[in-house]
Each structure stands twice: as structure tokens, then as C-alpha cells.
N, C-alpha and C positions, 0 to 999 in steps of 0.2 A: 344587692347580694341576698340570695336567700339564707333564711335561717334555718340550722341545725337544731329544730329543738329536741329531739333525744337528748344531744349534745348537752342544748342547756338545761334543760330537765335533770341531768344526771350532775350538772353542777351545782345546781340550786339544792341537789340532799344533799351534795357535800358542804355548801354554804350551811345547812341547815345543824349540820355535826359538828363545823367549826365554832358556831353561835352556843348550840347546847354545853360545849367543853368546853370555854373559853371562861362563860359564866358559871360552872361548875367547881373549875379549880380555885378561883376566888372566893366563891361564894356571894355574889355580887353582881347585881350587870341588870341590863333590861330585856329575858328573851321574848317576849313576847310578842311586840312589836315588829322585832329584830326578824322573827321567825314569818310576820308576816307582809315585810316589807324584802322578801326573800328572793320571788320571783321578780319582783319589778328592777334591784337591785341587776342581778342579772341580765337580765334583758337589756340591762341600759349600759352595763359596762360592756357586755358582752356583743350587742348588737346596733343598741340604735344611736349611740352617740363616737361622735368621730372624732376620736383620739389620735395623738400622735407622739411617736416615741420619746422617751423622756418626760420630766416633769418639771415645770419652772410655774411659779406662782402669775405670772403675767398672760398664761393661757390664752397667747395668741394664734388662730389659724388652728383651732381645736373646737368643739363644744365642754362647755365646762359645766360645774355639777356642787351645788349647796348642799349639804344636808342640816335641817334647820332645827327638826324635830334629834338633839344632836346626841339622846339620852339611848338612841337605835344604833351606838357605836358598832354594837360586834356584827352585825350584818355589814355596817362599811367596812370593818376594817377587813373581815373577810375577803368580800369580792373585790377590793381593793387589791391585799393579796395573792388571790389568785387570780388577778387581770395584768400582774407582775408587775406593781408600781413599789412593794419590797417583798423581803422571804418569806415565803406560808409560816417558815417557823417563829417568825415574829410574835405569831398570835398566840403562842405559847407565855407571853408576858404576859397581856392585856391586864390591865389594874393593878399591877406590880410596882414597888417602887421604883423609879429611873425608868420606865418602861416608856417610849413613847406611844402604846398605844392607850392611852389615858381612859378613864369612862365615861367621859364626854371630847369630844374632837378637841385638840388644840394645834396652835401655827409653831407656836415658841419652842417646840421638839422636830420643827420640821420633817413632818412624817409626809413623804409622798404623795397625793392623789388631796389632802385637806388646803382648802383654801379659807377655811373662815374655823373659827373657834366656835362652838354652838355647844347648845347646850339650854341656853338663857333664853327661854321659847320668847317665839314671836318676832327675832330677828332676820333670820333666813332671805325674807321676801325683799325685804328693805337691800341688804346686800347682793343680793341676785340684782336686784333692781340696776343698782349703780354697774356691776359686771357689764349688764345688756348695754347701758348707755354710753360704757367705755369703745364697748367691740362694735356701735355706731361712729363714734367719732371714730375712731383706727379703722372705719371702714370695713371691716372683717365681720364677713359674711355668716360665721356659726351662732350656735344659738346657746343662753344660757339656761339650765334646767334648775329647778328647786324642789326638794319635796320637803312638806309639812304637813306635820300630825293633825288632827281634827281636835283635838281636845286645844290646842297650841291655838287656834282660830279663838281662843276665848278671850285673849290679850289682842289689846288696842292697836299695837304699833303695825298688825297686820292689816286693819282696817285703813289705816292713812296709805299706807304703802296700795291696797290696791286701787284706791283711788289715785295715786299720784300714777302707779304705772300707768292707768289706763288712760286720764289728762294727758300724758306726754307720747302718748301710744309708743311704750314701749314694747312691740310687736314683735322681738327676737325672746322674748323670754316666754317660758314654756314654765309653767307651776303646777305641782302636782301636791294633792291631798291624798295619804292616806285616810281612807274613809274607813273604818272599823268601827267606829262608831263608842268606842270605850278610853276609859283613860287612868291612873292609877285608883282613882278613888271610886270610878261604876263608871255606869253608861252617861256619854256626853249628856245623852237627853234627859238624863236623871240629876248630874251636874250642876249646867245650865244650859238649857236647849237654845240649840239657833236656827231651830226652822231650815227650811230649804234652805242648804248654802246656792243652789245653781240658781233660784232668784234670785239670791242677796249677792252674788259673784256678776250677772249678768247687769242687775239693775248699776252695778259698779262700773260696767261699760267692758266687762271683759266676753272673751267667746270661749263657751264651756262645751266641753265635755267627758263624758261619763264610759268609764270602763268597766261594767257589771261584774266582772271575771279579773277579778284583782288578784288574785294567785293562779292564772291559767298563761302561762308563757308566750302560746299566739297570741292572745286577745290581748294580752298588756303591750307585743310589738304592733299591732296590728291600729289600737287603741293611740301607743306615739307615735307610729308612719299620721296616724288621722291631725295628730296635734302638729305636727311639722309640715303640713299640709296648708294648715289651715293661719298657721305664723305666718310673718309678717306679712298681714292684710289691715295694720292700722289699729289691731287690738293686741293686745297682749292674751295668750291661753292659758286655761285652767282647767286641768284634770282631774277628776273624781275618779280617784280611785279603790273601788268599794274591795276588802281585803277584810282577812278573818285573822283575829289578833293571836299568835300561837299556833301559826296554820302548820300540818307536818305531824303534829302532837296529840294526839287524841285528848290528853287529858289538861291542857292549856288551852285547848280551843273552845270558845263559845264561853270565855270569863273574862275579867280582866282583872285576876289573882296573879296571873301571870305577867303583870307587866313591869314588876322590877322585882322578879323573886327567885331566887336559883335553884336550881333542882337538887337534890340530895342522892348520893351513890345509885340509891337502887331508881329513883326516878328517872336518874341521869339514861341508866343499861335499858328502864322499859323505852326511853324516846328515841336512842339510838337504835334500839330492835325495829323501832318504826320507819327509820331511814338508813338503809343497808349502806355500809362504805360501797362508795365506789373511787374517790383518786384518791385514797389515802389520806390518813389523818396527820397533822402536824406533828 
């Protein structure tokens, strides 16, 4: 099926105003990230992954979907939202008390579309991991998808897991990095640098590749048609996802001040002047 991307183009600004208000009315949230893991969001609810009506935690006869880096809540809970898994008006709680959409994912509220609690970087892969190896024994042919942050690669538990993936050629799962290259405290490389990840990821025994155009909607579908292509051949995939932290935003973009800090009234009106409504705000 071809894709609509006007279509998702014009969802992704609304994704991008649900993210800005969300974290606005709180005064709390992560848009940063949120803002730049916007289009890839999209594209994967919207297009590349095969859903099916309903939602049960056993996500059998579907492809299913981690998010591990789990602090990028409002961009999921958004596209979650508008991919109808609960009411757009939901997003009106977000970090509210009683609210199930928490500022980190949880299961314990049973909110439609979360399968794992995140939040506690570094775990994602690990549980992706086990998903893949279930939907082999059940025989069931989809695939499991992950995304994690680049800063989050700096914890250990992500190092064992891509090792074990790649020993047990767990070849249905599909791992994607947001690459930006920043994290709340600066730039990774300034952090603690790791060098070429697609060395350090290959030399692990996985088969990489790299989407230069991490906020461009064809190249992100175009970029997972290549990953789903290239699965199960014996290696498990891992995508580089190279994305701009605050993308949408002139004035979050190209820092990473913006990665857990809310905008204030008038910040709020200039970001939204940068992304015209288009299907209505919650």
C-alpha cells in the first residue's frame, strides 16, 4: 500500500501541538525528543507496522512496538491517540493525578497501545528481545520493533542484550536509535562518547542501517520497508536513526535545553504559530 504522505505530514504537525500542549499545561514533560521522534512515530503507527483491531497485551498476529527511551511519553501517547487505541481527549490529563497517561509509560493503568513500563533506560531491548522469541516459538510470523535513545546506549544492560540478540539470531526484531545525538545534560559526545555506534552494533553481529533523514516521512518509511527486508536473515536489525532534538520548533532545535523543559504561555503561541492546526486540538 502506498503511503499518503501529505496525509502524514499533516498529522505529524498535529502530533507536534498535541506534544507542545500536553507539556504546557503541566508544566513538565520531555518535548524535545518527543518533538523529534515525531515523524518516525507516525510513520510506524500510521504505515509500516501491521496492526489489528483491538488491543490485548499478548500481541499475537500483529507487529508490536517498545518504546524504551520511555521519558518521549507525549509523542506516544499522542500517535497512540490518534491511531485510535483511546480518546484524543485523553491527552488533556497527561501527568495529572489518576491520569493513566503517566510521564513515563506504565502497564498497571492499562492504557491501550503500552506493553512494557519504561522509563528506566536501558531496558527496552532486553524486552523486545524476549517479545521476538516468543512470536518464534508461537510461530507468528510479525515482527517486534524498539526504539531507543542514544544517550540510553550509555547503560550496560543494552550492551548484553545486543549480544544475546545477535548469539540466538534473533532476526524478527527490528531496533531503532534515535540518533540526535544529545541528552539532558549536552551532547552525547561531550557526555561520554561511543564512537561509531554502526561499528560497535555490527562488530556485535547485528546488520545496520542508517536513515540520514530522521524527520523526513518518506525516507523514515522507505528507510523501514529496507529494515523489514532485510529481517529475518539470521541477524537481528538496527536502525540509525539520525533526527533533530525539537524538530518543528525553531527555537528548541539545535540544543538540548529542551529535553525535559516546558514552554511557558508565550513560548507555548510562538511554537504553535510554527505548526498550523490542522485536525483539531483535544
Amino acid at each position: 500500500m502506498n503511503a499518503n504522505i501529505p496525509q502524514l505530514e499533516e498529522l505529524t504537525v498535529q502530533v507536534r501541538r498535541d506534544i507542545l500542549r500536553m507539556v504546557h499545561a503541566v508544566n513538565s514533560g520531555h518535548p524535545g525528543g518527543s518533538l523529534g521522534c515525531a515523524e518516525f512515530f507516525v510513520a510506524m503507527y500510521q504505515h509500516i507496522m501491521k496492526r489489528k483491531e483491538g488491543f490485548d497485551m499478548d500481541g499475537q498476529d500483529e507487529d508490536i512496538f517498545f518504546l524504551s527511551n520511555g521519558h518521549i511519553s507525549p509523542v506516544f501517547y499522542s500517535v497512540l491517540a490518534r491511531s485510535g487505541y483511546f480518546p484524543v481527549s485523553e491527552l488533556a490529563t497527561f501527568r495529572k493525578i489518576d491520569s493513566r497517561l503517566q510521564g513515563h509509560p506504565t502497564t498497571h493503568s492499562h492504557l491501550p497501545g503500552v506493553r512494557m513500563a519504561s522509563g528506566s533506560l536501558g531496558q527496552g531491548l532486553s524486552v523486545g528481545i524476549g517479545a521476538a522469541l516468543t512470536k518464534k516459538l508461537n510461530q507468528d510470523e510479525n515482527f517486534v520493533y524498539v526504539l531507543m535513545g542514544d544517550g540510553e546506549l550509555q547503560e550496560g544492560q543494552n550492551w548484553e542484550a545486543l549480544m544475546y540478540a545477535a548469539a540466538n539470531k534473533v532476526d524478527n526484531l527490528i531496533a531503532t536509535i534515535d540518533l540526535n545525538g544529545k541528552q539532558i545534560d549536552g551532547a552525547t559526545d561531550e557526555v561520554l562518547p561511543m564512537g561509531s555506534l554502526r561499528a560497535k552494533f555490527e562488530a556485535f553481529g547485528w546488520h545496520v542501517l542508517e536513515i540520514e533523514q530522521g524527520n523526513n516521512i518518506s525516507a523514515i518509511i522507505d528507510g523501514m520497508s529496507s529494515a523489514k527486508a532485510a529481517a529475518k536473515k539470521g541477524k537481528p536489525v538496527m536502525v540509525l536513526l539520525h533526527t533533530e532534538m525539537g524538530n518543528g520548533v525553531d527555537y528548541m532545535m539545535h540544543t538540548h535545553a529542551w529535553h525535559g523543559k516546558a514552554p511557558n504561555n508565550e513560548q507555548l503561541e510562538n511554537a504553535l504559530s510554527q505548526n498550523k492546526e490542522t485536525l483539531g486540538d483535544y
